[in-house]
N, C-alpha and C positions, 0 to 999 in steps of 0.2 A: 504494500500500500504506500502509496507516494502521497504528500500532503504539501505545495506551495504557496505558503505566506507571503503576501504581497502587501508592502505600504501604498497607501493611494499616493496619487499627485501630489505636486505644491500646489497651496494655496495663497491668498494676501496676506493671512495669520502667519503660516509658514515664512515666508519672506521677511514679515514683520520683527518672526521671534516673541509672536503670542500663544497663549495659548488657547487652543480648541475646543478642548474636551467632547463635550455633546451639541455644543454650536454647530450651526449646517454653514458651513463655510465650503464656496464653491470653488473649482480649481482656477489658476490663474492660466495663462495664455502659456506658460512654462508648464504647467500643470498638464493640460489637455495636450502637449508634443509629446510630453513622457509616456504617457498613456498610449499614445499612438504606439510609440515605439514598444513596449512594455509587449502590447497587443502583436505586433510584428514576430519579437524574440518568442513570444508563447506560441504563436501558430505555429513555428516551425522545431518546438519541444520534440524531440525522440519517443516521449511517452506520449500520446494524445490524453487529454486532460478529458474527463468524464465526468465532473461536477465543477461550477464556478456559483460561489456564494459572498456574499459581499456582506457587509455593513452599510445599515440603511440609510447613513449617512450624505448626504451629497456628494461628498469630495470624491468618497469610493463609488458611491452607483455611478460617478463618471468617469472614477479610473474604471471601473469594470465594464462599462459598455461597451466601449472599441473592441474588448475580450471576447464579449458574449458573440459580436459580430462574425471575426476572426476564428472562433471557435465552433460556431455555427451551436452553442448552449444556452439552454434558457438560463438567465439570470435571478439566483437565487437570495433577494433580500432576507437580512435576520437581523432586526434591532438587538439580539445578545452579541455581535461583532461588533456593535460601538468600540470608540476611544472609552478610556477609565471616564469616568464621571469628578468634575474634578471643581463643582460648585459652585463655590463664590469665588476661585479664583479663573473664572472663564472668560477670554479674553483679556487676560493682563498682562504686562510683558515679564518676563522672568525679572527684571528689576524691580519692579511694582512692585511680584510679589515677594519678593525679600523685605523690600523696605517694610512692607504691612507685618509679615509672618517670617522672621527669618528662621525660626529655630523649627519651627514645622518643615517650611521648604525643605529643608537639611534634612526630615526626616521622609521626604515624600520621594514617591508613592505606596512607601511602605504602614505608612500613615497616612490618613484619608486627609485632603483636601476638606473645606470647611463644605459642610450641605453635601460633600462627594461621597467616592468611596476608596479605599483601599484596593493595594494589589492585588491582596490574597482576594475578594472580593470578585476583581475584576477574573483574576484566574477563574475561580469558580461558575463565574456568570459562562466565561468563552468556554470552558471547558468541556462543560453543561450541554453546552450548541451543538460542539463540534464530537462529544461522544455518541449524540443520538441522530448522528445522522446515518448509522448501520454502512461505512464504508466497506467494500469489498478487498481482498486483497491487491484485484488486480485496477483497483479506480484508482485516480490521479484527480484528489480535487483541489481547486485553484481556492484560495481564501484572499477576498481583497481584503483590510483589515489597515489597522494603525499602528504605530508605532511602538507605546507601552503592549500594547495588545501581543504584537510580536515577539518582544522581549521577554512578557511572564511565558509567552506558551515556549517559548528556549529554554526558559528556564524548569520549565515542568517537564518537558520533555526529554534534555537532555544532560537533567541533573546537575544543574550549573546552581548556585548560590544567588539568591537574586541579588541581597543587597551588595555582593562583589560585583558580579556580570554589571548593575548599574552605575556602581563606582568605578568602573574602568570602559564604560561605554561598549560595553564589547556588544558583538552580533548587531550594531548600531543600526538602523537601515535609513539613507537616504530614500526621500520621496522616491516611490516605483521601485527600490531595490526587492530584492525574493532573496527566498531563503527556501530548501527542498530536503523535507524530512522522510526516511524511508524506512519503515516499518516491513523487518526481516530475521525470523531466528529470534525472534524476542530481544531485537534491539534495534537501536535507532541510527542511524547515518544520516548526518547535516551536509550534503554538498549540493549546490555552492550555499554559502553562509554570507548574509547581506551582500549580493550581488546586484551592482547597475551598470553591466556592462554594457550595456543597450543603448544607455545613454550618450556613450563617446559616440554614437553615430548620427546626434542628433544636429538636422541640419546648421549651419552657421545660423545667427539671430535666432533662432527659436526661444519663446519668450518674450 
């Protein structure tokens, strides 16, 4: 069973260096080229992908559409692949919220966000989604999805410590990078791990 994590697009936020969380923040003009290409790299995957589910979010139901096209899949919304929920600080810039909350920041996402919620939280919710979806061994499904979203399910997955993995940015994924987890023999294999190699071929000015 093959499973790729996909970060959506940029967005204005993205750019900005705000944050998201459950805001429907749409892709910017940089945003919807990654996607094209995103969309390019996956039609021509070795495995043909047999499920593509997204996050009901804007950003992804727009990285995932050029997908659905390219893949000739229906496209499968799940409000439990939201970004972490992340409350009262939604839409403010990581300085903001230092200056408001610096000793919570320090401790987040491992602790909820005001009105949000937690990683483990957030695991549980994705987790939840993507156990009942009775995948086969031989399916390949694509998950468009966000950023923390990605990093706990690495870390659940592939037995990584969160609060290390987050303190060293590891498995990072730039807007559009994948990540391809391979369930075999009762273990897992991550290759490629945040990969946007798709991107170096994005025309000149795109954006």
């Amino acid at each position: 069973m093959l499973i790729t994590l996909v970060r959506h697009g940029q967005t204005a936020h993205n750019a900005a260096g705000r944050f998201q969380g459950w805001a429907d923040i749409p892709l910017n003009d940089l945003g919807r080229a990654q996607a094209a290409a995103l969309a390019r790299r996956l039609a021509a995957h070795p495995v043909r992908p047999t499920h593509l589910l997204s996050s009901d979010l804007g950003r992804a139901l727009q990285t995932a559409a050029p997908l659905a096209g390219a893949l000739g899949l229906p496209l499968q919304p799940r409000a439990e692949l939201r970004e972490i929920h992340i409350g009262a600080w939604e839409g403010l810039t990581f300085a903001e919220i230092e200056a408001q909350d610096a000793a919570r920041f320090r401790q987040w996402p491992q602790v909820a966000a005001p009105q949000g919620e937690s990683v483990a939280d957030l695991t549980r919710r994705v987790g939840a989604a993507l156990a009942g979806l009775g995948l086969q061994p031989t399916d390949h499904a694509v998950v468009v999805t966000h950023g923390v979203v990605i990093t706990a399910l690495l870390c659940e997955w592939l037995g990584w410590d969160f609060g290390d993995a987050w303190a060293e940015r590891r498995g990072m994924h730039h807007n559009t990078a994948l990540s391809s987890l391979r369930w075999a023999a009762g273990a897992v294999q991550c290759e490629p791990l945040a990969c946007a190699a798709h991107l170096e071929r994005l025309p000149v000015g795109a954006g």
